[in-house]
C-alpha positions as CSV (number, residue, x, y, z in Angstrom):
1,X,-68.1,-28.4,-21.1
2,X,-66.5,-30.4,-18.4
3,X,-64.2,-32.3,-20.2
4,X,-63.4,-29.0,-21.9
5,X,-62.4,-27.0,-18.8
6,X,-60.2,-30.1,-17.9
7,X,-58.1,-30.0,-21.4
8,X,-57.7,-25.9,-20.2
9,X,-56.7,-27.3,-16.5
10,X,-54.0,-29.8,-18.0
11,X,-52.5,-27.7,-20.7
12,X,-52.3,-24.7,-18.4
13,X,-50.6,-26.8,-15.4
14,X,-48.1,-28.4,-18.3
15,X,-47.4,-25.0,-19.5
16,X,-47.0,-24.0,-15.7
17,X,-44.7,-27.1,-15.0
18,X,-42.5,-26.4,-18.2
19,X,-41.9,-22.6,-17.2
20,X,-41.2,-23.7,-13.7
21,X,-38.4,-26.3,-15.2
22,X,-37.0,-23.6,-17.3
23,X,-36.4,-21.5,-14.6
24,X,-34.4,-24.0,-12.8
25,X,-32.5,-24.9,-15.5
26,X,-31.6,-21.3,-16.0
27,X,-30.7,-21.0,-12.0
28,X,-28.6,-24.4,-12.4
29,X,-26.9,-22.8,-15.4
30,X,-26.2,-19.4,-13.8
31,X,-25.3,-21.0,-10.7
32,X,-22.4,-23.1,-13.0
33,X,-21.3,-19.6,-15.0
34,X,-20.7,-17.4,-11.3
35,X,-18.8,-20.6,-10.1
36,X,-16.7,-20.9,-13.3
37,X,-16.2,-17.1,-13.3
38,X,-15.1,-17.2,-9.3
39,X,-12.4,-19.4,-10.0
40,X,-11.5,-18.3,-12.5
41,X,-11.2,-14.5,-12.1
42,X,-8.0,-12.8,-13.2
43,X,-7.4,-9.1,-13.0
44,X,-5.1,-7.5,-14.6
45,X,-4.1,-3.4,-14.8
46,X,-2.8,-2.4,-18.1
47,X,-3.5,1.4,-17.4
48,X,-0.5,3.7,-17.7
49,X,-0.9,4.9,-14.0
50,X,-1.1,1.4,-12.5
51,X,0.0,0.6,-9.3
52,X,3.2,0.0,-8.8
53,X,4.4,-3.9,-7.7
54,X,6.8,-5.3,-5.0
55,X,10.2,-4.8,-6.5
56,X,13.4,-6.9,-5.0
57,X,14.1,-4.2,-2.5
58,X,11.0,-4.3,-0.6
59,X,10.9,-7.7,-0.8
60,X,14.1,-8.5,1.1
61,X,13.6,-6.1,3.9
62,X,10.4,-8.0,4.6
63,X,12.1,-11.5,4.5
64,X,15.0,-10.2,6.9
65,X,12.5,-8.8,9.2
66,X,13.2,-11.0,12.5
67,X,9.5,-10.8,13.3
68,X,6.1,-10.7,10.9
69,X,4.8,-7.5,10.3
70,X,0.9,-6.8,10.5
71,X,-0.8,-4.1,7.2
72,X,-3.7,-2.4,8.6
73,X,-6.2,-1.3,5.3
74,X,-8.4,1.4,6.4
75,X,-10.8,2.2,4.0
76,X,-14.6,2.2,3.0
77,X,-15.9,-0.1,1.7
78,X,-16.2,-0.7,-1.4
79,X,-13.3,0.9,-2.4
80,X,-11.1,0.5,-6.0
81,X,-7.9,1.8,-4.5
82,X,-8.0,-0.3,-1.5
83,X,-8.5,-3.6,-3.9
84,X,-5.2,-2.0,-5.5
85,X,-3.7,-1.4,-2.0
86,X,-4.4,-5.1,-0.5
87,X,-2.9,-6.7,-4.4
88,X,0.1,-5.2,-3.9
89,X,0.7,-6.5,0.0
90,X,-1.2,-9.9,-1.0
91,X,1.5,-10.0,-4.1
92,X,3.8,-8.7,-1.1
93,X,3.3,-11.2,0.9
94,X,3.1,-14.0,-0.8
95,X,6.5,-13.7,-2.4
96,X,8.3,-12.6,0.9
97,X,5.8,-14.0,3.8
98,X,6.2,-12.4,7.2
99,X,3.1,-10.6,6.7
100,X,-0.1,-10.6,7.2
101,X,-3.1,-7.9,5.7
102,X,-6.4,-6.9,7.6
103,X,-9.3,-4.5,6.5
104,X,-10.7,-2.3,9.0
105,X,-13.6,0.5,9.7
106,X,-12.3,3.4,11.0
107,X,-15.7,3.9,12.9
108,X,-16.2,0.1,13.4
109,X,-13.2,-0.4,14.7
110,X,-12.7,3.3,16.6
111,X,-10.6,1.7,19.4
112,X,-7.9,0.1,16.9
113,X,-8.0,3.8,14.8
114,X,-7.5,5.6,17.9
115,X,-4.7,3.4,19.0
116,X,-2.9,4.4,15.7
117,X,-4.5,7.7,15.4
118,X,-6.5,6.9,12.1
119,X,-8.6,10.1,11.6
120,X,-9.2,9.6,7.4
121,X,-9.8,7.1,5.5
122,X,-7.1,5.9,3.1
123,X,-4.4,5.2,5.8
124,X,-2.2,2.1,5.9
125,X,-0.8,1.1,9.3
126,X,2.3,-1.3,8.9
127,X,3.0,-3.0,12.5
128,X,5.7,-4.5,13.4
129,X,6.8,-6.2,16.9
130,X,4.0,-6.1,19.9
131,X,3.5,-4.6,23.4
132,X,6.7,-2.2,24.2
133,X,8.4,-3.5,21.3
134,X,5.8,-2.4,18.7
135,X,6.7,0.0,16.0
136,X,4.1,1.6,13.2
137,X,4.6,3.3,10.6
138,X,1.5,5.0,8.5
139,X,0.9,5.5,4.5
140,X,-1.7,7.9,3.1
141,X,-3.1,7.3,0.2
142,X,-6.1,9.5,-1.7
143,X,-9.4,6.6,-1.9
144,X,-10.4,8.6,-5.0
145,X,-9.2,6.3,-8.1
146,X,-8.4,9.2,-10.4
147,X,-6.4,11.3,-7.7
148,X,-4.2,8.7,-6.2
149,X,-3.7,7.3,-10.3
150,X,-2.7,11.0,-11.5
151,X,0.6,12.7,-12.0
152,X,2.9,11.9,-9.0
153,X,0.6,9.9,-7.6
154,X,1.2,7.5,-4.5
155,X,-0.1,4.5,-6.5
156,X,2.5,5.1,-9.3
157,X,5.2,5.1,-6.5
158,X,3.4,3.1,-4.2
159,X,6.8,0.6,-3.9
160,X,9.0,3.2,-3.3
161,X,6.6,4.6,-0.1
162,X,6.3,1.2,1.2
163,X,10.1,0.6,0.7
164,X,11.1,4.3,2.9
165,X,8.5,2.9,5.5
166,X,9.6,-0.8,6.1
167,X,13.0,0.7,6.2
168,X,12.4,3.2,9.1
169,X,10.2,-0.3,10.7
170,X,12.6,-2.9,10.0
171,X,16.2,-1.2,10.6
172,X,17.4,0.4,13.5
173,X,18.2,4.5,13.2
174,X,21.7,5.3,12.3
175,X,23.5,8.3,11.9
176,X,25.8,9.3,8.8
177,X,27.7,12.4,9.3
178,X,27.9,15.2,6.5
179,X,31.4,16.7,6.4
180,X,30.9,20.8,6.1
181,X,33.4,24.0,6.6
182,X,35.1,24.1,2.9
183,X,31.9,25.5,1.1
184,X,31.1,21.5,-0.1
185,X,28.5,21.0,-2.5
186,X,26.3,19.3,0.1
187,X,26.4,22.6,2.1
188,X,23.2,24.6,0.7
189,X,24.9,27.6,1.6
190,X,28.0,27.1,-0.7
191,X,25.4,27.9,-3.4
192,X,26.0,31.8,-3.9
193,X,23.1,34.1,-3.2
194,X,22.6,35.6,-6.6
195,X,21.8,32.2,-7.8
196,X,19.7,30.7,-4.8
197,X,16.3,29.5,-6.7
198,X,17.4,29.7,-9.7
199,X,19.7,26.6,-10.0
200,X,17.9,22.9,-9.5
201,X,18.4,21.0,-6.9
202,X,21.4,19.4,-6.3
203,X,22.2,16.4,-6.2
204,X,24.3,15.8,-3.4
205,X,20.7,17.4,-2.0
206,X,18.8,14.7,-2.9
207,X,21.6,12.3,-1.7
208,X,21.0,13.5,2.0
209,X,17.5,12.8,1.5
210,X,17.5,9.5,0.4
211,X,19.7,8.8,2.8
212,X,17.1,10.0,5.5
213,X,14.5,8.0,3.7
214,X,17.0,5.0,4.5
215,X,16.6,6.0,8.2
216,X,19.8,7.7,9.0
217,X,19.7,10.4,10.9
218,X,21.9,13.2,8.9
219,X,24.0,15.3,10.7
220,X,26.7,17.7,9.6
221,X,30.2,17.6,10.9
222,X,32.4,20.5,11.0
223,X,36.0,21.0,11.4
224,X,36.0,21.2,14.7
225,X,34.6,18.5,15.5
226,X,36.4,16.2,13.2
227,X,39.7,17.5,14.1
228,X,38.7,15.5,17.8
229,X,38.1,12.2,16.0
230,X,35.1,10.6,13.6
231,X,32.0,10.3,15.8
232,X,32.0,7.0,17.3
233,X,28.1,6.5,16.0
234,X,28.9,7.4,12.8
């Protein structure tokens, strides 16, 4: 009986011993796979509402910029529109330098939110310059996936709000003076009241805007005025 319950003892400590060695063999192994699967890890958005990426513009208003300028992510976290938000500025950055991307709290960090009056989450904070020289400039952007992917959405055009913002960060204001008195076409009340709302927008409409989104400051300049001389800040 003795001898018995010590063939039971041996197998059962082998069979303990072999499940024990399995286990760390399966450890090692998985241990391998997440390494491999680290370095190796490559995402890539096919979707047809993807974000947009740096274009050439953007790019070469970050390399002129005389000083580096600092993107402030707020956003929960986890968060899939922030993992968009910081691939664009890491791609961003990495092709232009000058920059530089940190994630905040808004509630961790209330004293750096309050400075830039963060009250949401989804808010981008560009810096640029310190102490009295410091500019900002702020982005909103929805941190629900589906919303900021849909229709118009700021992800689709993310490049083009980043480009308007870095403009008005980087560039100093100018002013670009509208000429007006001989019913022009850039003079919204050339169009004739009958047909006010009925007729798209103009063109020479949207030409004012952009040019505000290229940080002039549009003014109009009348006869009057012009018959003195052009504006010398024009």
């Amino acid at each position: 009986k003795s001898g018995s319950d010590e063939g039971v003892e041996y197998r059962r400590v082998r069979e303990i011993g072999w499940s024990g060695l399995t286990v760390a063999l399966a450890a090692s192994f998985l241990m391998v796979t997440c390494q491999v699967a680290s370095e190796r890890n490559h995402q890539k958005d096919v979707s047809y509402f993807k974000t947009s990426a740096p274009g050439d513009s953007t790019k070469h208003i970050v390399e002129a910029s005389q000083e580096p300028i600092k993107v402030l992510l707020f956003f929960p976290d986890p968060n899939e529109v922030k993992d968009q938000v910081r691939g664009y500025f890491e791609s961003l950055a990495s092709s232009a330098g000058h920059m530089s991307i940190e994630e905040h709290d808004r509630f961790r960090d209330a004293e750096l939110a309050g400075k830039y009056k963060v009250t949401k989450d989804g808010v981008i904070v560009l810096v640029r310059g310190t102490g009295d020289k410091e500019k900002s400039q702020t982005i909103d952007v929805d941190t629900d996936i589906k919303k900021a992917r849909t229709g118009a959405s700021k992800l689709r055009n993310f490049d083009r709000e980043v480009n308007t913002v870095l403009m008005k960060l980087v560039r100093e204001k100018r002013k670009a003076y509208v000429m007006t008195g001989h019913g022009e076409i850039t003079d919204p009340e050339s169009v004739p009241p009958e047909l006010k709302g009925k007729i798209p927008e103009r063109r020479t409409s949207v030409f004012k805007r952009r040019l505000a989104e290229l940080n002039y400051e549009v003014k109009d300049l009348g006869l009057i005025d012009l018959a003195k001389d052009v504006p010398d800040d024009a």
